[in-house]
N, C-alpha and C positions, 0 to 999 in steps of 0.2 A: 615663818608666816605668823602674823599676830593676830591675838580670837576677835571676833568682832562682837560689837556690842551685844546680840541676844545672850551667847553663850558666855560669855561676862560676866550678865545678869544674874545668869543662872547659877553659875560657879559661886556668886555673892548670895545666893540666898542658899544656899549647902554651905557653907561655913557658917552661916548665921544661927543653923538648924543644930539644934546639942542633938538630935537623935542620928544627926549623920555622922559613921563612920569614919576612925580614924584617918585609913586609907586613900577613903573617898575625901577629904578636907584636905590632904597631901595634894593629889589630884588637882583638886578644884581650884585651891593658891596658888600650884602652877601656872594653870589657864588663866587665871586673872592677873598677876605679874605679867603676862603675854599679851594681854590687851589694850588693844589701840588707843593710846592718851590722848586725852580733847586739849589741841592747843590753845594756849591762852596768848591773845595778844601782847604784842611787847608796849611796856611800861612807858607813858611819853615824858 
């Protein structure tokens, strides 16, 4: 199942964060690699 956009979000500002947690940035990269990609139309 892939994250949806809020928890995404969230996961992208905990990596942004230096005060957060190794672990937790392990985590968080997960979920975001897992998140639903906005397709872009094909090239005419």
């Amino acid at each position: 199942m892939a994250t949806g956009k809020k928890p995404a979000h969230d996961a992208a500002k905990l990596l942004a964060d230096k005060k957060t947690p190794a672990k937790v940035k392990e985590i968080a990269a997960s979920d975001l690699a897992q998140a639903k990609k906005k397709k872009t139309p094909p090239k005419k």
